[in-house]
N, CA, C and O atoms as CSV, one atom per row, in Angstrom:
chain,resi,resn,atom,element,x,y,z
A,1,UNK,N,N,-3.219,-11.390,3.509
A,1,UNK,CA,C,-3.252,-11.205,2.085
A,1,UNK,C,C,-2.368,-10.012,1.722
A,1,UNK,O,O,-2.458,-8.938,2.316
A,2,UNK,N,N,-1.331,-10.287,0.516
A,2,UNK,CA,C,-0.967,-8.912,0.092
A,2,UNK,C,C,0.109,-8.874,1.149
A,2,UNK,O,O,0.413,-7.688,1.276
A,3,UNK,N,N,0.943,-9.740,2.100
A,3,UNK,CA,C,1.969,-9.910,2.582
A,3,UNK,C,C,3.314,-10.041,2.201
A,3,UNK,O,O,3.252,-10.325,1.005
A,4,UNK,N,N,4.598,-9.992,2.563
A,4,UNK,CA,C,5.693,-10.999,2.350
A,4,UNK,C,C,6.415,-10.213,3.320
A,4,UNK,O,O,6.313,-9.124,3.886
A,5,UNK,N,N,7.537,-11.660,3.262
A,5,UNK,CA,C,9.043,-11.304,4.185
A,5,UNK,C,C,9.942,-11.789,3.595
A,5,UNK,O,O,9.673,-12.814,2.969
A,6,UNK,N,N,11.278,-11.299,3.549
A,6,UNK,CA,C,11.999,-11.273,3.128
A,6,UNK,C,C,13.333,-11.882,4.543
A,6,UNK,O,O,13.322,-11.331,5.644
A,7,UNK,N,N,14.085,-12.737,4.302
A,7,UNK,CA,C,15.054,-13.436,5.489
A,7,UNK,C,C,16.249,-13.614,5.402
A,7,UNK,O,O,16.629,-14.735,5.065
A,8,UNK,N,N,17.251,-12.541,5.686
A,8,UNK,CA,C,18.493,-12.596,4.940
A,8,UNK,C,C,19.762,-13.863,5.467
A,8,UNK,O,O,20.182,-14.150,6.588
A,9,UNK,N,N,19.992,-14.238,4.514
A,9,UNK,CA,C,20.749,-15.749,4.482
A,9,UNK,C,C,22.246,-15.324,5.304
A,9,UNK,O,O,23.216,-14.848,4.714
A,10,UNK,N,N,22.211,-15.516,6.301
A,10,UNK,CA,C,23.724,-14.905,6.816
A,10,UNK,C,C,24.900,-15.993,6.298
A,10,UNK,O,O,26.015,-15.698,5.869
A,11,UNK,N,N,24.245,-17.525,6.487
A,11,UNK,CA,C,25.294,-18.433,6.879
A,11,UNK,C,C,26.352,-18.256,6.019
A,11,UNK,O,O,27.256,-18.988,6.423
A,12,UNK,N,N,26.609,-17.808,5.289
A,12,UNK,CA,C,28.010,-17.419,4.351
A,12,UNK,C,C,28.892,-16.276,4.589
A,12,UNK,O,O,29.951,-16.034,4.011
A,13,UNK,N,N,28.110,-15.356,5.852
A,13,UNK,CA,C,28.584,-14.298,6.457
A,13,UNK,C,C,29.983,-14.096,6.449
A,13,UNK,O,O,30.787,-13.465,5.763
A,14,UNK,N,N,30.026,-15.227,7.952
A,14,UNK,CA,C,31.431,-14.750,8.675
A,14,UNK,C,C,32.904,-15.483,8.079
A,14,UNK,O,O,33.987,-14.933,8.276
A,15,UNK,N,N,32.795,-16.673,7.399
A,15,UNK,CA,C,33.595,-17.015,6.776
A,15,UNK,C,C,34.172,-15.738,5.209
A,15,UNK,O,O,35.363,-15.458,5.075
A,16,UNK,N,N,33.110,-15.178,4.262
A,16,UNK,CA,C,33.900,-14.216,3.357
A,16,UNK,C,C,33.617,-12.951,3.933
A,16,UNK,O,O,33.183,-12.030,3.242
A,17,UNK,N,N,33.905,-12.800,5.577
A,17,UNK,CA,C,33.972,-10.974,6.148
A,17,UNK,C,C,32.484,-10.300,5.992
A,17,UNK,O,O,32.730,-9.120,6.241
A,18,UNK,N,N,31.627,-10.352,5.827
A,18,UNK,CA,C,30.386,-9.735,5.547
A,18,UNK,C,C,29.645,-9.829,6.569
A,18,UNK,O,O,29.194,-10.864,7.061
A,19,UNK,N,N,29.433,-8.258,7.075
A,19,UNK,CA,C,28.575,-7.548,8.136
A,19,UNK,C,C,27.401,-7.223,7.667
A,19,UNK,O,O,27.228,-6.282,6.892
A,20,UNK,N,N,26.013,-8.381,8.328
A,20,UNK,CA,C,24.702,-8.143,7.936
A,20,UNK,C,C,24.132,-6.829,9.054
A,20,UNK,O,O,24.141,-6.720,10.280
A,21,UNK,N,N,23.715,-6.057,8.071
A,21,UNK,CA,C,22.782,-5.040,9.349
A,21,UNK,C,C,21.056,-5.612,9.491
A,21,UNK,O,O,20.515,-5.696,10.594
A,22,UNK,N,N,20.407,-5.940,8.311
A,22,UNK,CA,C,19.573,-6.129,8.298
A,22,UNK,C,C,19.118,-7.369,8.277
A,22,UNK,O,O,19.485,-8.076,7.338
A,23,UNK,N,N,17.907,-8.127,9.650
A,23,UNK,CA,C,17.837,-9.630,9.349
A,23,UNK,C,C,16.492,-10.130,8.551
A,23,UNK,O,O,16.281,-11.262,8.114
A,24,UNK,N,N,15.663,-9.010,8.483
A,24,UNK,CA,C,13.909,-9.047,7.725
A,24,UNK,C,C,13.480,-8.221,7.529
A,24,UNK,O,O,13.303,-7.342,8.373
A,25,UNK,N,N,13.059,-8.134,6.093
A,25,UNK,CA,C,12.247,-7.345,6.219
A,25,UNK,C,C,10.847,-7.224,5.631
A,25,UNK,O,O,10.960,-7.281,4.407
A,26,UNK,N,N,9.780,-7.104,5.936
A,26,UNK,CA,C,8.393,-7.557,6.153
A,26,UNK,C,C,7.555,-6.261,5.223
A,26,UNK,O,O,7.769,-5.050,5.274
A,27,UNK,N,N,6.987,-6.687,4.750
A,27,UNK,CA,C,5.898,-5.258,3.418
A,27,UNK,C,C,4.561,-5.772,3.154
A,27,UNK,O,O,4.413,-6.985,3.001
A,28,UNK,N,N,3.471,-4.888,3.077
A,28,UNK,CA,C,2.345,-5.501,3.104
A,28,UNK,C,C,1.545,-4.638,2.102
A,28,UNK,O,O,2.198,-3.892,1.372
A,29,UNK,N,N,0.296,-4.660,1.999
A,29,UNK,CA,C,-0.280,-4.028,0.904
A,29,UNK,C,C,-1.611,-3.972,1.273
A,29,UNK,O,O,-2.246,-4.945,1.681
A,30,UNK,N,N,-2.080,-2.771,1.130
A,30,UNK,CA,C,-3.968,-2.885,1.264
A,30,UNK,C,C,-4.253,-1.954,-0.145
A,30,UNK,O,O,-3.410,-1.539,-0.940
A,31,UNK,N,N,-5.611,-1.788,-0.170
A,31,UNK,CA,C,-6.283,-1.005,-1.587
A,31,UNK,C,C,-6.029,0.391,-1.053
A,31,UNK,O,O,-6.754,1.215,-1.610
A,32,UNK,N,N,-4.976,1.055,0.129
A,32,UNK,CA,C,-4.886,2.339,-0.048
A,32,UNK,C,C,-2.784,2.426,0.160
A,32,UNK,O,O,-1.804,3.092,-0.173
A,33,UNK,N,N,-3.094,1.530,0.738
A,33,UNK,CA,C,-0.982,2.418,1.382
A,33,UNK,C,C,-0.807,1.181,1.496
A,33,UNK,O,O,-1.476,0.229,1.897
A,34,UNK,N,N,0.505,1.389,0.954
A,34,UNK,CA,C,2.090,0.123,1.384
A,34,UNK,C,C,2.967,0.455,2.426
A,34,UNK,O,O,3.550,1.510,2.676
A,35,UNK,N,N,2.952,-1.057,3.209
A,35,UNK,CA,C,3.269,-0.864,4.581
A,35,UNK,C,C,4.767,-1.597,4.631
A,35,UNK,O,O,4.790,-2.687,4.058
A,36,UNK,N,N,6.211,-1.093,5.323
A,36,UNK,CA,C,7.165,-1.860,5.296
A,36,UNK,C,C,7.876,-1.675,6.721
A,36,UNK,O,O,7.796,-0.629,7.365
A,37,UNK,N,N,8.541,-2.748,7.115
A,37,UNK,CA,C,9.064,-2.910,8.245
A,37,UNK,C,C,10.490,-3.637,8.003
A,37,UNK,O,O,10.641,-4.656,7.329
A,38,UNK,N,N,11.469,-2.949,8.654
A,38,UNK,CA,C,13.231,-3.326,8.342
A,38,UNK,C,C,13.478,-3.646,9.967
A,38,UNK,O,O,13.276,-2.820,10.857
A,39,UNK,N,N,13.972,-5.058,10.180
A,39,UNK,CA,C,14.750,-5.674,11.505
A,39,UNK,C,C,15.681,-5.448,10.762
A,39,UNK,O,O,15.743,-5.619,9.544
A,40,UNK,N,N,16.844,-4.847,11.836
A,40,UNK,CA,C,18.172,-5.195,12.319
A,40,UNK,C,C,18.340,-6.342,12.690
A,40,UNK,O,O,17.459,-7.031,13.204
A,41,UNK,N,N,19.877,-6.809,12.406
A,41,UNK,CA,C,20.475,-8.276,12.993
A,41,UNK,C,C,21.158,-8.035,13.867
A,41,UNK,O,O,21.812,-8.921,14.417
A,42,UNK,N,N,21.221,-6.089,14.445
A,42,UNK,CA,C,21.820,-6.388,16.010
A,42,UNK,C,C,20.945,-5.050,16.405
A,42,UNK,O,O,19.798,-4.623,16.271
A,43,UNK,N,N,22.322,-4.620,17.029
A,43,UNK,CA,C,21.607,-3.400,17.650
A,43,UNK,C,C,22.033,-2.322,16.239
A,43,UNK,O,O,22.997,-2.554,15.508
A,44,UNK,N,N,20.796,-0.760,16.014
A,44,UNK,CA,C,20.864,0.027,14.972
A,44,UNK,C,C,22.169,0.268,15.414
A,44,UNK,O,O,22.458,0.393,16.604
A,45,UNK,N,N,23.357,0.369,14.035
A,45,UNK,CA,C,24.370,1.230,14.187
A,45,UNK,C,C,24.157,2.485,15.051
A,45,UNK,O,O,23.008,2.927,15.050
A,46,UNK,N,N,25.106,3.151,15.812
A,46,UNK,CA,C,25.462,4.250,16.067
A,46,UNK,C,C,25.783,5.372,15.096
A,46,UNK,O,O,25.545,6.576,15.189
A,47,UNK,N,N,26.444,4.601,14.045
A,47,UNK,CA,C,27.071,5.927,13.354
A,47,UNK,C,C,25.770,6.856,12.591
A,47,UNK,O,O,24.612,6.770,13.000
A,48,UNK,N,N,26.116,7.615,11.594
A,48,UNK,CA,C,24.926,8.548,10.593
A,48,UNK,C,C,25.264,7.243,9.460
A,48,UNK,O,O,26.244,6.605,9.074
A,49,UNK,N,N,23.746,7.308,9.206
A,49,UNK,CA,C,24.070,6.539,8.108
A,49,UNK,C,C,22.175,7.046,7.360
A,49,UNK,O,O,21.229,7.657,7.857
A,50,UNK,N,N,22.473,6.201,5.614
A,50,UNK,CA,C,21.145,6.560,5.179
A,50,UNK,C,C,20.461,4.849,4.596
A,50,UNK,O,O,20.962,3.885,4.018
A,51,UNK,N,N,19.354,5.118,5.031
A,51,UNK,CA,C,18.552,4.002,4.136
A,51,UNK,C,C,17.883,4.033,3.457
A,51,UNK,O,O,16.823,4.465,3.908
A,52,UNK,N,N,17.843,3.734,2.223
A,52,UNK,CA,C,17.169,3.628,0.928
A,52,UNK,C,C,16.292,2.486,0.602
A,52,UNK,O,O,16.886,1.408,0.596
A,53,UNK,N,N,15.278,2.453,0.383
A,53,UNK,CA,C,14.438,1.442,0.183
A,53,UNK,C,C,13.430,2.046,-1.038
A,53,UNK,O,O,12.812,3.111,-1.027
A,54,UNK,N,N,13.479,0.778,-2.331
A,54,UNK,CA,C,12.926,0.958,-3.186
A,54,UNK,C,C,11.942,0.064,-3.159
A,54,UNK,O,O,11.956,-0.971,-2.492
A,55,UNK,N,N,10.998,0.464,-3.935
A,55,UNK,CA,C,9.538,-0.731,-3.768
A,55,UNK,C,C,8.845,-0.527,-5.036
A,55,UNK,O,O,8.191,0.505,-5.182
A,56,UNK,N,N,8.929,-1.586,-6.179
A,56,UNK,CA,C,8.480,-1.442,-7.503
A,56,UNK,C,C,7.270,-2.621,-7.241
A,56,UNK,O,O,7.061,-3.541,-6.451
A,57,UNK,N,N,6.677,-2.055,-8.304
A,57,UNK,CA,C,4.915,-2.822,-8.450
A,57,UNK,C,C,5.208,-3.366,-10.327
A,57,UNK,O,O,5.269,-2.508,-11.207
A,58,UNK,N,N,5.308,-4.395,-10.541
A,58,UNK,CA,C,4.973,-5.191,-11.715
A,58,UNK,C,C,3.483,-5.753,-11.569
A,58,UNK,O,O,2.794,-6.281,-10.696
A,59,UNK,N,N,3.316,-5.190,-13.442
A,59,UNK,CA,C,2.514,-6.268,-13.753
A,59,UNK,C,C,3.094,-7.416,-14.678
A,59,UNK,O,O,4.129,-7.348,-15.341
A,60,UNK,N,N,2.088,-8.642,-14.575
A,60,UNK,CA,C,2.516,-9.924,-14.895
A,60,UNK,C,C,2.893,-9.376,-16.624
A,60,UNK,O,O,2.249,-8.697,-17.424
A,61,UNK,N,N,4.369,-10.110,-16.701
A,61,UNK,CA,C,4.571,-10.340,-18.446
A,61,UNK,C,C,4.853,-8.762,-18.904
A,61,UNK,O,O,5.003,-8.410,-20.074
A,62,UNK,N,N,4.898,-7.797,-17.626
A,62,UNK,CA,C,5.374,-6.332,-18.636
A,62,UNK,C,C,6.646,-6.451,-18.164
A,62,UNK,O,O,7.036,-7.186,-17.257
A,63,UNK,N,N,7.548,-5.346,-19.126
A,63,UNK,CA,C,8.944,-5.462,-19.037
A,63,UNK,C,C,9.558,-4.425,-17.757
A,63,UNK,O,O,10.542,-4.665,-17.058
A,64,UNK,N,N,8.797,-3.399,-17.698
A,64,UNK,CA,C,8.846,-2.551,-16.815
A,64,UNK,C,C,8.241,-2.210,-15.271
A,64,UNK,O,O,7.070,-2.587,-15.245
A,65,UNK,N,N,8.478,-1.869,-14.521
A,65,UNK,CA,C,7.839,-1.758,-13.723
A,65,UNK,C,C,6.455,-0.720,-13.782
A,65,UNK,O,O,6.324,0.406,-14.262
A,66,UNK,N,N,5.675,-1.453,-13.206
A,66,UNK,CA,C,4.502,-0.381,-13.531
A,66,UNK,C,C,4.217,1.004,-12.428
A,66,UNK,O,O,3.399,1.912,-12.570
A,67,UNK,N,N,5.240,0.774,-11.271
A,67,UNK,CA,C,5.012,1.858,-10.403
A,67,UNK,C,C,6.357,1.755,-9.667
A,67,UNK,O,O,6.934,0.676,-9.532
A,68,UNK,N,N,6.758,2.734,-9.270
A,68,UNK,CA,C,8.448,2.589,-8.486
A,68,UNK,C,C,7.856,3.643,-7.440
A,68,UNK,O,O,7.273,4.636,-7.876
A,69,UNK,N,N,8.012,3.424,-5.955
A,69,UNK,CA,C,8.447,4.566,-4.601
A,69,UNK,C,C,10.226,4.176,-4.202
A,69,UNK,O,O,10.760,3.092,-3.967
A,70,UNK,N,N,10.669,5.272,-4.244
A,70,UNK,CA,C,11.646,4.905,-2.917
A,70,UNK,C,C,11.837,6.392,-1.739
A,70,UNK,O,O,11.924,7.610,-1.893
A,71,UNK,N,N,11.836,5.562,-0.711
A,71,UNK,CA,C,12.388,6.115,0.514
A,71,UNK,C,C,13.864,6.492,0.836
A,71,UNK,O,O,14.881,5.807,0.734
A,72,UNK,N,N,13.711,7.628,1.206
A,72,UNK,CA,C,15.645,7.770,1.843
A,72,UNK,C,C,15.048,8.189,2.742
A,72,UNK,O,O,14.055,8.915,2.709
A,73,UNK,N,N,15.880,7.559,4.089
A,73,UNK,CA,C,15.733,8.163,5.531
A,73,UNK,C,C,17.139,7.779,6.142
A,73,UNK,O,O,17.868,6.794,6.021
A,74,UNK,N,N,17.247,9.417,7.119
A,74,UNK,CA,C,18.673,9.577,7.609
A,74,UNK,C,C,18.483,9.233,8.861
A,74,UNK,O,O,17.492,9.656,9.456
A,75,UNK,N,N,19.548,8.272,9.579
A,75,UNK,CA,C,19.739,7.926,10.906
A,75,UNK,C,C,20.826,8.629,11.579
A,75,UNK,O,O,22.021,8.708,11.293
A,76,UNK,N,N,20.219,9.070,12.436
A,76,UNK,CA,C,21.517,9.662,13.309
A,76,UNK,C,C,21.517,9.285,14.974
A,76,UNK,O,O,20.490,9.184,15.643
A,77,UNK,N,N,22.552,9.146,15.357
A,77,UNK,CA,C,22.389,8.792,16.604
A,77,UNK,C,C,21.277,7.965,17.332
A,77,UNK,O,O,20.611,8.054,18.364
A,78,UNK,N,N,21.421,7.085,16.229
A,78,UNK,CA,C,20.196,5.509,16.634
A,78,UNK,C,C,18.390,6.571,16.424
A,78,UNK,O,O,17.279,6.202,16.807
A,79,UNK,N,N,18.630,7.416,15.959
A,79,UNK,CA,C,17.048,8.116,15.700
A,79,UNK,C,C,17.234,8.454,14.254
A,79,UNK,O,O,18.212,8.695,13.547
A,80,UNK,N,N,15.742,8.373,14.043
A,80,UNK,CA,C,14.931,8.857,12.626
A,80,UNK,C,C,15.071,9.968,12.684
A,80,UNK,O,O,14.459,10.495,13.613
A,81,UNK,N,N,15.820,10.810,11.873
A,81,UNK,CA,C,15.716,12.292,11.593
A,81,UNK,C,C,15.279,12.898,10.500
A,81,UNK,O,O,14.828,14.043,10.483
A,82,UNK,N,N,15.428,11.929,9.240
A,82,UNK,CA,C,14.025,13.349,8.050
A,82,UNK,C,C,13.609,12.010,7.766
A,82,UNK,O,O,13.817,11.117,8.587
A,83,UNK,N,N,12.895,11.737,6.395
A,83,UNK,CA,C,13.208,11.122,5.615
A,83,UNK,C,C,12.246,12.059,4.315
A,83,UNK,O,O,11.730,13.174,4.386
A,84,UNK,N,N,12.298,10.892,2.983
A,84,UNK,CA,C,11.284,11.897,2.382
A,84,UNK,C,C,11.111,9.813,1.027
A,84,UNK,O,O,11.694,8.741,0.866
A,85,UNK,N,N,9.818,10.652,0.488
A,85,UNK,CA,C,9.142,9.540,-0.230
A,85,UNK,C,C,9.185,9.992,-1.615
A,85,UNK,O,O,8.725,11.124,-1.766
A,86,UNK,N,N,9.602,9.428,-2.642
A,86,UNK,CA,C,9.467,10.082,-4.140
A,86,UNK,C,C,8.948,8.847,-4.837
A,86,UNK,O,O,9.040,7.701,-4.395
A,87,UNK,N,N,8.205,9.335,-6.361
A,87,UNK,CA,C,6.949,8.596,-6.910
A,87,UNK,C,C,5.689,8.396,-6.709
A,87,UNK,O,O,4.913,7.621,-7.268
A,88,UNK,N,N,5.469,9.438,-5.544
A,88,UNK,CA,C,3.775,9.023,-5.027
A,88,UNK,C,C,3.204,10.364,-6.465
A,88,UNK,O,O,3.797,11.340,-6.925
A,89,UNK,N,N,1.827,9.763,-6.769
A,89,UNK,CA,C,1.285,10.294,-7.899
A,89,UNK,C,C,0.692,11.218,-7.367
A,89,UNK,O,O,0.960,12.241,-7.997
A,90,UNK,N,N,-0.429,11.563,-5.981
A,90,UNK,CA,C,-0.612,12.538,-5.460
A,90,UNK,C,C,0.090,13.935,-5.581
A,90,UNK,O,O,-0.374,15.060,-5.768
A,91,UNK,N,N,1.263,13.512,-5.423
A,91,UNK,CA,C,2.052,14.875,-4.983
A,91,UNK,C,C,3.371,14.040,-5.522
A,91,UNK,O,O,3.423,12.823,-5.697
A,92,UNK,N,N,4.725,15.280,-5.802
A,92,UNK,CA,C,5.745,14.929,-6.426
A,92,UNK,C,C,6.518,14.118,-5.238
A,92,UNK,O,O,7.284,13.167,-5.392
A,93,UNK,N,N,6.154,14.687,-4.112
A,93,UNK,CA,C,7.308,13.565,-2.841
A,93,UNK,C,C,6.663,13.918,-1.741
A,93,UNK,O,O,6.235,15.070,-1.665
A,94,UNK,N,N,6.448,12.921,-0.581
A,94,UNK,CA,C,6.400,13.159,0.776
A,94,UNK,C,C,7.431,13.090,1.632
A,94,UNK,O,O,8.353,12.285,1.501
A,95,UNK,N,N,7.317,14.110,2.756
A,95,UNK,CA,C,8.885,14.269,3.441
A,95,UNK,C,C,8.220,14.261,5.100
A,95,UNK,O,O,7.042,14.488,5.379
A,96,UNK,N,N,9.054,14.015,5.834
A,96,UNK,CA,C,9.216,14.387,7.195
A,96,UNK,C,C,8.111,15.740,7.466
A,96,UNK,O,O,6.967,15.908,7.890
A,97,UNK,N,N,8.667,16.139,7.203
A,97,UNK,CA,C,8.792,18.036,7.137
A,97,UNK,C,C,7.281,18.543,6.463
A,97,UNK,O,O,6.866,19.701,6.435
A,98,UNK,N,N,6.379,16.929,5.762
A,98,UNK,CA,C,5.276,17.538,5.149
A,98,UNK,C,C,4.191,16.948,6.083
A,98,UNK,O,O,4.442,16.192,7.022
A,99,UNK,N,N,2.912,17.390,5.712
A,99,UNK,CA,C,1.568,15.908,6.241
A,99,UNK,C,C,1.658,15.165,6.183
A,99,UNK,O,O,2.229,14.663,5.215
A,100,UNK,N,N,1.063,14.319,7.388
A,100,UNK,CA,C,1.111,12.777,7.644
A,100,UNK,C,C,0.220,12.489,6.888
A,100,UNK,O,O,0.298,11.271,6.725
A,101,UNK,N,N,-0.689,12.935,6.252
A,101,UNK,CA,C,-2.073,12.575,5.289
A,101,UNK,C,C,-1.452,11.369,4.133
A,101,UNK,O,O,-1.999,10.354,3.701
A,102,UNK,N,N,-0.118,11.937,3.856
A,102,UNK,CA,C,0.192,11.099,2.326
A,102,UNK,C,C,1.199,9.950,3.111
A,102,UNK,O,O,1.133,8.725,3.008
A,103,UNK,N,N,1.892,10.544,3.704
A,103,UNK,CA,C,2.803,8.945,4.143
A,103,UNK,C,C,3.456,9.524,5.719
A,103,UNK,O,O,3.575,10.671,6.149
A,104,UNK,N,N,3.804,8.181,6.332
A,104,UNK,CA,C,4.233,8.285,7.752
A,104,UNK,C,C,5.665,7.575,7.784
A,104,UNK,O,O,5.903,6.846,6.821
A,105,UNK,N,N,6.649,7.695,8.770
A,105,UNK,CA,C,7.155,6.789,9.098
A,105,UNK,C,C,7.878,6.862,10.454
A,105,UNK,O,O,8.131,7.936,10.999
A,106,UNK,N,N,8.176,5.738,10.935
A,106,UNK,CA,C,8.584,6.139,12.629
A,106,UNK,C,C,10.000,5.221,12.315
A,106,UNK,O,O,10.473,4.809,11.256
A,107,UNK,N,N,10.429,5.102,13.673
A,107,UNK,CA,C,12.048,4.193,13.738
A,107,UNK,C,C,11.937,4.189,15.281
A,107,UNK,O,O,11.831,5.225,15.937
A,108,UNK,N,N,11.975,2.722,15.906
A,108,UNK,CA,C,12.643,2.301,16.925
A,108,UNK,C,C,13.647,1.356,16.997
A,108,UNK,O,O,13.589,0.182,16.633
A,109,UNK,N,N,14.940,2.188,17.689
A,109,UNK,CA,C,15.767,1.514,18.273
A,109,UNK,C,C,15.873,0.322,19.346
A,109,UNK,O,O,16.736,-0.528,19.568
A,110,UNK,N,N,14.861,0.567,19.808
A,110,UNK,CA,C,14.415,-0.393,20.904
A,110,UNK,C,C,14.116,-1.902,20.643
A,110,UNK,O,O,14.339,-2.876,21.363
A,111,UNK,N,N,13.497,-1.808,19.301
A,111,UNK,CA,C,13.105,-3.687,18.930
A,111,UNK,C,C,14.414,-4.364,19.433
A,111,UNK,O,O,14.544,-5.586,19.360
């Protein structure tokens, strides 16, 4: 309950040049924390790079979103090195660098 996945359509890829990094990605929901999970379609880049992931909550028939988080987290050398969380109502942002109490996140290279 309170699932989804998301399955990115490559087959139009390699014919107009377009390099997929990401092949799913999976988000879930309970009555306390939202849970998300990002596959790669190969191995994690090497280079530094950042990922951004936004996650809005509608209600039915409003125009707006009724709640927005997004995540930035920096990759470096195939590892998780900060990240930080903005929109949580608790507190103005959760980061790396703060308690695991409000939000977590890990990264393996290994899947």
């Amino acid at each position: 309950m309170g699932s989804a996945i998301f399955t990115a359509d490559q087959r139009a890829g390699a014919m107009h040049g377009k390099q997929f990094l990401l092949d799913s990605v999976y988000a879930g929901i309970d009555a306390t924390f939202v849970y998300g999970r990002l596959d790669f379609a190969g191995p994690v880049p090497s280079m530094e790079c950042d990922l951004v992931v936004n996650v809005e909550s509608w209600a039915n028939g409003e125009p707006r979103p009724r709640r927005s988080l997004r995540l930035d987290a920096r990759v470096e050398s195939g590892k998780l090195t900060g990240w930080k969380v903005d929109g949580l109502e608790e507190s103005a942002s959760a980061a790396s660098t703060k308690s695991e109490d409000v939000a977590k996140g890990s990264f393996d290279a290994q899947l």
